[in-house]
Backbone bond lengths (Angstrom), bond angles and torsions (degrees), N, CA, C in turn:
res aa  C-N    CA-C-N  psi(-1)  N-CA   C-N-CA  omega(-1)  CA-C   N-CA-C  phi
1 X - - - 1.456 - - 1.528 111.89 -
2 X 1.184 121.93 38.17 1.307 122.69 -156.28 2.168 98.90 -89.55
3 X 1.396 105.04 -17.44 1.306 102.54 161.37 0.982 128.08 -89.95
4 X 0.812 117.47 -8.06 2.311 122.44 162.76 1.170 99.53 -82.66
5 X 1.766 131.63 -31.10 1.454 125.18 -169.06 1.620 98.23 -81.30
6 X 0.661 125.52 -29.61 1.666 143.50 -176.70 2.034 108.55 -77.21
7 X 1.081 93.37 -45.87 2.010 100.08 164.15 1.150 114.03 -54.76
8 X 1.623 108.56 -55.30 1.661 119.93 -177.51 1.016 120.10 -70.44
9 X 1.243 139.99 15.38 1.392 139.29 151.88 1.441 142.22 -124.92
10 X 0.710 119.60 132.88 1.832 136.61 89.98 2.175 94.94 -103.51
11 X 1.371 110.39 -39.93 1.997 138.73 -163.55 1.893 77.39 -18.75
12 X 1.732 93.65 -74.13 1.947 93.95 -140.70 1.638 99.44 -75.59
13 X 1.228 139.38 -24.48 1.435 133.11 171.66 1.861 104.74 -57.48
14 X 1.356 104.62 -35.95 1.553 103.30 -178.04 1.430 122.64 -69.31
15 X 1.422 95.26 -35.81 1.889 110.11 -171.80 1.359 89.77 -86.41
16 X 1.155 136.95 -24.52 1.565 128.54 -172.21 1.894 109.50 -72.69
17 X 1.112 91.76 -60.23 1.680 120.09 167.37 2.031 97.14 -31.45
18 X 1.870 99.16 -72.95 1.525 95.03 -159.43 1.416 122.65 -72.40
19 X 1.800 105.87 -9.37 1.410 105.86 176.34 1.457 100.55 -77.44
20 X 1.160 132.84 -45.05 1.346 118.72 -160.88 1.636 109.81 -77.41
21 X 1.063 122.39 -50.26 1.380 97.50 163.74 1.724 135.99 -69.55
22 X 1.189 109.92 8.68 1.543 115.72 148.81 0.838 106.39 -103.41
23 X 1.307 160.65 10.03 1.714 140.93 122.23 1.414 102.29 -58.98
24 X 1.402 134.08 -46.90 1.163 111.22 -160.57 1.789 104.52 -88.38
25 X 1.175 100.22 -19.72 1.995 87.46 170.40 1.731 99.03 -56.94
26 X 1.486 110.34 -51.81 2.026 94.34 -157.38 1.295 98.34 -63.72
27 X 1.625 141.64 -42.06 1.526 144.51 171.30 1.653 97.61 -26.71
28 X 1.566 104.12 -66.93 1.861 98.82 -161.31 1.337 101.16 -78.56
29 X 0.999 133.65 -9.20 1.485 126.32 176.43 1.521 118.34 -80.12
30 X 1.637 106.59 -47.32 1.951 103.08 161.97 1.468 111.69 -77.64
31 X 1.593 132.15 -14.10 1.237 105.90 177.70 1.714 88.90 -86.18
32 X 0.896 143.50 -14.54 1.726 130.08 -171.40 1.625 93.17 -80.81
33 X 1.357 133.34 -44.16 1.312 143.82 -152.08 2.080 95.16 -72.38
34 X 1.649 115.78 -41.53 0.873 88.93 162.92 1.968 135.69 -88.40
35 X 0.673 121.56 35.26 1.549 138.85 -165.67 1.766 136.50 -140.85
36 X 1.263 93.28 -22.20 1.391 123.29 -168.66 1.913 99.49 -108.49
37 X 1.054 133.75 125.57 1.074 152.68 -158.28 1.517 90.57 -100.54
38 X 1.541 126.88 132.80 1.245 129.41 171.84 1.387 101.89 63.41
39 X 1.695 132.90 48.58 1.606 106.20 164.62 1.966 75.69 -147.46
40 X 1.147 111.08 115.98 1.337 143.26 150.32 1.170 130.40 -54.92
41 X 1.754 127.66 41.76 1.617 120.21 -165.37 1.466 114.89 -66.11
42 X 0.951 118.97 114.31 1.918 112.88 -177.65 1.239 102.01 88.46
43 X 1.431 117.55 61.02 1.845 121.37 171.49 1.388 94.77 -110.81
44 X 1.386 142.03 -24.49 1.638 138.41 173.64 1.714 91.28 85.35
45 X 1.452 99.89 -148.55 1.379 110.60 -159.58 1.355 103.96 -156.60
46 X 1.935 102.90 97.57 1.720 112.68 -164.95 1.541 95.50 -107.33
47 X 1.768 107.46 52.57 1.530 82.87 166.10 1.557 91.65 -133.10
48 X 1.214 137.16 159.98 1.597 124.83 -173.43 1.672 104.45 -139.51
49 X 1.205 94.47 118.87 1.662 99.07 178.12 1.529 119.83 -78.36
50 X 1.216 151.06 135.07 1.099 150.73 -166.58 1.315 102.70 -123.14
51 X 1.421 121.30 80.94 1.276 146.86 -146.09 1.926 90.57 -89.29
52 X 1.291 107.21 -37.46 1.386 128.55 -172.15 2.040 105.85 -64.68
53 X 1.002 111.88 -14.67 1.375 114.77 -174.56 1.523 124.67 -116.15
54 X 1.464 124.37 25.31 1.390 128.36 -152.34 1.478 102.78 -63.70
55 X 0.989 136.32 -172.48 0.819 152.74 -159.04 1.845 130.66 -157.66
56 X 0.771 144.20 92.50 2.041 131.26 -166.61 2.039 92.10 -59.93
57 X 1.388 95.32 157.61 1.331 113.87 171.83 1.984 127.42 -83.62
58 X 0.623 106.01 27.43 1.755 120.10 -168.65 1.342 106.19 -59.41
59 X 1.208 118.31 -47.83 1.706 112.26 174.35 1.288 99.74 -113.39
60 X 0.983 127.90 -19.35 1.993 114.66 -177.32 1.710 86.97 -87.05
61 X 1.341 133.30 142.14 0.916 146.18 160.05 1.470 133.56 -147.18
62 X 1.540 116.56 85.02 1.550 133.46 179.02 1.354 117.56 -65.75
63 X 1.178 87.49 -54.01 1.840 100.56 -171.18 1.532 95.91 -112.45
64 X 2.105 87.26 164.54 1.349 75.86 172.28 1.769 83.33 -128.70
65 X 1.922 84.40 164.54 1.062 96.28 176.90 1.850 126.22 -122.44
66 X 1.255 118.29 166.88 1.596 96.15 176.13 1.285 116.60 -108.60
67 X 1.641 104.83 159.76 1.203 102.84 -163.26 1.802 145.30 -35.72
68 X 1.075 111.29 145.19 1.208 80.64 169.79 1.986 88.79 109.37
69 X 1.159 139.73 -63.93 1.250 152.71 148.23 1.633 146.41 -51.33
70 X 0.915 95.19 147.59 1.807 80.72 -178.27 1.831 120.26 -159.52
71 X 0.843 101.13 -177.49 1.731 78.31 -170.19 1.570 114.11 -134.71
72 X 1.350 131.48 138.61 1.473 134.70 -173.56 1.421 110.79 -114.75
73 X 1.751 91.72 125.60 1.714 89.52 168.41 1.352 113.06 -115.63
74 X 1.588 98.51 170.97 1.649 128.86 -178.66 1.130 102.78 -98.61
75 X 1.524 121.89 146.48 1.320 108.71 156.92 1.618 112.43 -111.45
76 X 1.444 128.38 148.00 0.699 132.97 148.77 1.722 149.50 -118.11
77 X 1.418 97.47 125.52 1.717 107.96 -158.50 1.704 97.83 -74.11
78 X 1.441 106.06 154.83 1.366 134.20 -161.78 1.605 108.27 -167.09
79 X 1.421 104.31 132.91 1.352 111.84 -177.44 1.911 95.34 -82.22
80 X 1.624 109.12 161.82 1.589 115.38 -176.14 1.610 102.34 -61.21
81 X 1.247 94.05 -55.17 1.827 97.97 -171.06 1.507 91.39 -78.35
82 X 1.439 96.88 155.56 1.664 111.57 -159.63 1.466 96.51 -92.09
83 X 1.122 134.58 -11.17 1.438 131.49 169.50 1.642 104.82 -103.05
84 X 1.017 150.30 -30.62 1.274 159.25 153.13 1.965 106.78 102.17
85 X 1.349 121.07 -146.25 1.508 103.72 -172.54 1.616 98.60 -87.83
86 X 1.144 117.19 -160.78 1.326 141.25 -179.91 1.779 93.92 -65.46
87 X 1.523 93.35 -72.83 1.761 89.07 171.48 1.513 126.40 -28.97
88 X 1.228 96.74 -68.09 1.354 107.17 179.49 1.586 133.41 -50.57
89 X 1.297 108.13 -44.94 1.696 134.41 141.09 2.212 102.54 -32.23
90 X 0.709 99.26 -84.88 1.346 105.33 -170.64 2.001 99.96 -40.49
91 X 1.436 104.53 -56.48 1.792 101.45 -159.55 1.605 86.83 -77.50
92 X 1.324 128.89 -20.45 2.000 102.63 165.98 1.242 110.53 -77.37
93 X 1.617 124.00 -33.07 1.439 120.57 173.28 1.621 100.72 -43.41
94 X 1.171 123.63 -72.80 1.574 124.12 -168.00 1.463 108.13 -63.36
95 X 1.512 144.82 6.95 1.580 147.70 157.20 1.165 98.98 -67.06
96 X 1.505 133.70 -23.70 1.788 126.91 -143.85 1.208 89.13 -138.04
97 X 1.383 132.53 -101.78 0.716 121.63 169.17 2.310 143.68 43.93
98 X 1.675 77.01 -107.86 2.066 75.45 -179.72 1.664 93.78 -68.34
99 X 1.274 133.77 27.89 1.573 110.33 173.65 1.911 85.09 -107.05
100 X 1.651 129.96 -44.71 0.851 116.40 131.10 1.936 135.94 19.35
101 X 1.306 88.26 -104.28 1.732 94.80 167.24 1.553 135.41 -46.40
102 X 1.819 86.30 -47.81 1.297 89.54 169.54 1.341 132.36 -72.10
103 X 1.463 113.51 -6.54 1.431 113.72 -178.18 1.525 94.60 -87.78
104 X 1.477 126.13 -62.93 1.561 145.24 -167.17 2.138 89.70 -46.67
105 X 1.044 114.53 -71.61 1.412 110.89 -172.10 1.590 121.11 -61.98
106 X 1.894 100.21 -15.32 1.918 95.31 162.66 1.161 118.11 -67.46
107 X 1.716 110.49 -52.95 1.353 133.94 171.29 1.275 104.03 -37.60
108 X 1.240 139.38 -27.69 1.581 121.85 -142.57 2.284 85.21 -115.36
109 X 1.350 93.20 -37.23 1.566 96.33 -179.75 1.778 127.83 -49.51
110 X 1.596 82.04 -49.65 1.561 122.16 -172.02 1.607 102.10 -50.95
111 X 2.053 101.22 -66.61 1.383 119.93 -178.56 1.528 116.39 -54.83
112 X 1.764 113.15 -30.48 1.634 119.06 -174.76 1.686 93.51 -64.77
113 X 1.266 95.66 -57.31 1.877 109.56 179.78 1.628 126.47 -34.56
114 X 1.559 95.52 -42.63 1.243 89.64 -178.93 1.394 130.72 -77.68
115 X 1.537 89.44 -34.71 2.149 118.12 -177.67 1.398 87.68 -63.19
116 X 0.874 139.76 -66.73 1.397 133.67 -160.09 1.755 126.95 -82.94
117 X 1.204 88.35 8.46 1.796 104.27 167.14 1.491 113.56 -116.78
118 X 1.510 107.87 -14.00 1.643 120.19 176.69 1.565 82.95 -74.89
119 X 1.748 125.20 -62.65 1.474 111.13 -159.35 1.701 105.66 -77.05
120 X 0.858 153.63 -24.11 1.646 132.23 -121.61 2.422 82.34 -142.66
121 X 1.440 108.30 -25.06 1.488 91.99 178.86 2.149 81.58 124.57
122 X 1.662 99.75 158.85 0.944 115.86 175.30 1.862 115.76 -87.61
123 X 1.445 96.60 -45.62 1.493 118.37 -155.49 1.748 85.95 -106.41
124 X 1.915 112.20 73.24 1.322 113.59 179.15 1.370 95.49 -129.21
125 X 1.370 154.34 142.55 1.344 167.56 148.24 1.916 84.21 -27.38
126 X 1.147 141.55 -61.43 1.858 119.01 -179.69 1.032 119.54 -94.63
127 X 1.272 114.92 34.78 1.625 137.91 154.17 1.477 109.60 -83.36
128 X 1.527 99.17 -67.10 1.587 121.69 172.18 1.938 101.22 -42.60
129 X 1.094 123.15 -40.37 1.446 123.62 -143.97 1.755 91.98 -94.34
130 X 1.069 94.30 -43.59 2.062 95.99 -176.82 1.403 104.09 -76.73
131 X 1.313 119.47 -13.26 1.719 125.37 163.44 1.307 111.66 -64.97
132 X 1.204 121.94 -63.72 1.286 137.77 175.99 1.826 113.45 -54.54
133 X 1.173 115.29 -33.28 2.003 120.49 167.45 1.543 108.09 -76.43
134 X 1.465 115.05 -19.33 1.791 106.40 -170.09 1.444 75.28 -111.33
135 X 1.443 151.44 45.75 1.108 128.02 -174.69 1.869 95.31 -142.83
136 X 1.147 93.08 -21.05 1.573 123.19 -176.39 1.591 96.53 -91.29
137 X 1.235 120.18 -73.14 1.658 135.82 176.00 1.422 98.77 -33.71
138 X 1.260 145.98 -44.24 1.040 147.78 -166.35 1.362 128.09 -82.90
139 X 1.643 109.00 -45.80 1.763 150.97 176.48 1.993 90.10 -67.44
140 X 1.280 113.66 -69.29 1.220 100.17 -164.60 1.368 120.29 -111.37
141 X 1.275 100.73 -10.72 1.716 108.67 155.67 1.863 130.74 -46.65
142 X 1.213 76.19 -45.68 2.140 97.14 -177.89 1.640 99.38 -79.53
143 X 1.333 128.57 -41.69 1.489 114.80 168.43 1.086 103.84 -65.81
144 X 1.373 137.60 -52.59 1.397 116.40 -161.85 1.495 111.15 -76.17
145 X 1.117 129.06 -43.67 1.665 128.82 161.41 1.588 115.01 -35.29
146 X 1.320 116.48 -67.87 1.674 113.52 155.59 1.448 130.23 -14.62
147 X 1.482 107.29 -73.02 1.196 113.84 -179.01 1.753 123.98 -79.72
148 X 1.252 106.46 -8.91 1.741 129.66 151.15 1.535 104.43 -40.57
149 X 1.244 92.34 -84.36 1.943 117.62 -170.74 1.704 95.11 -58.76
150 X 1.200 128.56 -46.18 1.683 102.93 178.19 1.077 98.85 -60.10
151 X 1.408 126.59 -75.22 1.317 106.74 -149.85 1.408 133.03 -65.30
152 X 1.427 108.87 -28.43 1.478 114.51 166.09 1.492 119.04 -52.45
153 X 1.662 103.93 -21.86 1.708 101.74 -174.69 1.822 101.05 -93.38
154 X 1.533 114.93 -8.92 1.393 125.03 -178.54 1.714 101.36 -70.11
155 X 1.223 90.51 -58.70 1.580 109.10 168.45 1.472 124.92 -43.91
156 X 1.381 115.36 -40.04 1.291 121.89 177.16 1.378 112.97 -59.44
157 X 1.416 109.07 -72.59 1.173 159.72 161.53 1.742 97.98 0.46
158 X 1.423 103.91 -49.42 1.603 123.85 -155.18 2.046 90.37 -86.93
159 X 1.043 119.22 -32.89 1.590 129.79 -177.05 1.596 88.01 -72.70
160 X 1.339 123.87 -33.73 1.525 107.82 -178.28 1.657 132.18 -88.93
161 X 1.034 86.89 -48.78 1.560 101.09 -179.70 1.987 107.23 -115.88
162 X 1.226 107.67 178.61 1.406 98.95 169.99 1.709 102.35 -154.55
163 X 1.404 130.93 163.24 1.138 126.55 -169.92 1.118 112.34 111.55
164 X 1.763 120.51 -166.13 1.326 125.90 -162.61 1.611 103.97 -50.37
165 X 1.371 107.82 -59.09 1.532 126.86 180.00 1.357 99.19 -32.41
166 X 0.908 152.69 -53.87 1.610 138.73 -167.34 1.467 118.23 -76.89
167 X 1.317 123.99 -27.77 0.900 126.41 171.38 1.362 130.75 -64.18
168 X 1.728 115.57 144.54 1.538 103.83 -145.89 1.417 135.15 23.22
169 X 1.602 102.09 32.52 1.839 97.68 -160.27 1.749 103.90 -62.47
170 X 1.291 111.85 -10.46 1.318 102.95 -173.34 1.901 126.21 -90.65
171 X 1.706 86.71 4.96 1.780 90.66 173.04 1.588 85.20 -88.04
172 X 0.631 138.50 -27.48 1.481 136.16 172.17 1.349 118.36 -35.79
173 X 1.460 110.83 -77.23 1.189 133.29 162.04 1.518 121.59 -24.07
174 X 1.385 92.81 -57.68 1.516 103.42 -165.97 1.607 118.82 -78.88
175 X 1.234 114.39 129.69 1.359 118.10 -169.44 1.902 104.32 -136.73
176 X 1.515 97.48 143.59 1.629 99.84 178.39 1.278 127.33 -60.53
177 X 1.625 122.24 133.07 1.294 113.95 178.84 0.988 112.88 -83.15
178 X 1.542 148.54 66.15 1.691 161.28 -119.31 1.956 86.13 -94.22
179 X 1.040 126.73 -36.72 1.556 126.62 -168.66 1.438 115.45 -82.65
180 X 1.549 98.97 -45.08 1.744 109.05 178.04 1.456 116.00 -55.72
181 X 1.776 120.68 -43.47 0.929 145.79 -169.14 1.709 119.25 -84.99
182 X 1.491 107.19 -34.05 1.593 96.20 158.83 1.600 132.14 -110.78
183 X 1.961 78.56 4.63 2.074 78.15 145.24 1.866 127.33 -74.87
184 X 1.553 76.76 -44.56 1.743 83.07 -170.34 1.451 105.16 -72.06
185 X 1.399 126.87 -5.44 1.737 123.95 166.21 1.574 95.08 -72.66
186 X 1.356 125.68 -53.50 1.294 131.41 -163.96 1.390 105.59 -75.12
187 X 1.051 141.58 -35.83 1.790 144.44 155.63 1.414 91.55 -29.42
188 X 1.377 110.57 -74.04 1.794 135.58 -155.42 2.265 99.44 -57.96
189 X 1.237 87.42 -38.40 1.809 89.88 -179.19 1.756 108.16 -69.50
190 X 1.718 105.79 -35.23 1.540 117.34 163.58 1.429 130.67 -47.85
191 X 1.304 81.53 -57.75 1.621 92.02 167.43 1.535 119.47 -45.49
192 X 1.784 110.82 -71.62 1.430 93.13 155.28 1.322 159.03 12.74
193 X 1.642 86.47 -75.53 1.511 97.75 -172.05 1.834 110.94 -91.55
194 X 1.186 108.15 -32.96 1.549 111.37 163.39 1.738 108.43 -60.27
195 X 1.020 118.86 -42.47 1.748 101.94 -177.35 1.755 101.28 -70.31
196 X 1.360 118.29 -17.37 1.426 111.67 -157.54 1.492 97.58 -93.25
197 X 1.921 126.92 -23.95 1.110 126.76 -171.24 1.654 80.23 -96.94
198 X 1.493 154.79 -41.46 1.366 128.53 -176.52 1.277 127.47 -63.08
199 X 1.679 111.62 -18.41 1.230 114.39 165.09 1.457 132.83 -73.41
200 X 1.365 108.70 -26.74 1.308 117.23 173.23 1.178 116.88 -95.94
201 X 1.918 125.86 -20.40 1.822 103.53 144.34 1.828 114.86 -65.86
202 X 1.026 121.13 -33.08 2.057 98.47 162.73 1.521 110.96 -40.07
203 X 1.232 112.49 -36.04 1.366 108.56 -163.41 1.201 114.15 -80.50
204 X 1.195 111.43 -35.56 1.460 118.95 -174.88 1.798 113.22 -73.57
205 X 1.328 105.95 -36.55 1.392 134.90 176.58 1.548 99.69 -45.33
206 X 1.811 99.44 -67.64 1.569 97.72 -170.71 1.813 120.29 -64.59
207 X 1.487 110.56 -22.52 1.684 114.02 171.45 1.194 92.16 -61.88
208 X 1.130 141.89 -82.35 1.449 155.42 -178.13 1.658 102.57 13.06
């Protein structure tokens, strides 16, 4: 198969390369996190912007501006202590986090995918099939990561402030992963067509 191994690259030397040194950054980052005084590996992100509520500048005035212009702020909530409670710790852990996984477990799909289509052939029926799992990983991975991070930041959100603002604050939050979702359709359309061209080299194989 040394011409499918030869197709697949520069792809699987690259994805091979970037997974392993993003395993090995989060490795040196929790072994530094325990040892290192002031370094927080896996603290998430307990501050939540409420991007949804701006505001124009008319009586708050920092900057100035010239005529004709003017300027709108956001506010963003933050607990006093810069790591916030245990609670709070945990619902920024889950903001960061499954985007985290989901990158480390694409990377890891992608890279299984490739090594094993360099050895075994491109146009193989478990070529088609590991297309179709990073195609899935992607499709329903990114919704569910999405709707993780809203609500955990809805959740946060509610430890900070209280009132209209909290409410449903997390459709707020939540926004479509429009890229994750028409790759992993387009993985899933791949898949397709690789099981449909491996079936018809069997076929051709057996006239042969």
């Amino acid at each position: 198969m040394s011409e499918d191994r030869k197709l697949l690259q520069p792809l699987t030397g690259v994805v091979s390369v970037v997974l392993r040194v993003l395993l090995g950054t989060l490795v040196v980052g929790f072994v530094l996190s325990l040892f290192v005084d002031g370094m927080h590996w896996g603290r998430g992100d307990v501050c939540v912007t409420a991007d949804w509520t701006g505001t124009s500048g008319s009586d708050f005035r920092p900057y100035e501006t010239l005529p004709g212009a003017g300027v709108n702020y956001t506010p963003t909530f933050c607990p006093l202590e810069p790591t916030g409670t245990g609670w709070q710790q945990f619902l920024g852990v889950m903001r960061t986090a499954p985007v985290t996984v989901l990158l480390v477990g694409g990377l890891f799909l992608l890279d299984r995918l490739l090594r094993l289509a360099a050895r075994d052939g491109v146009h193989t029926p478990e070529t088609a099939t590991r297309l179709r799992v990073l195609g899935w990983w992607l499709l329903l991975g990114s919704l569910v990561v999405e709707t993780v991070r809203a609500v955990a930041g809805g959740a946060l959100l509610a430890t900070l402030t209280e009132g209209d603002l909290v409410s449903l604050a997390w459709t707020q939050l939540w926004s479509a992963p429009y890229l994750a979702v028409l790759t992993g359709l387009g993985l899933l359309t791949f898949a397709r067509i690789v099981g449909a061209s491996a079936l018809l080299r069997d076929e051709l194989d057996a006239v042969v």
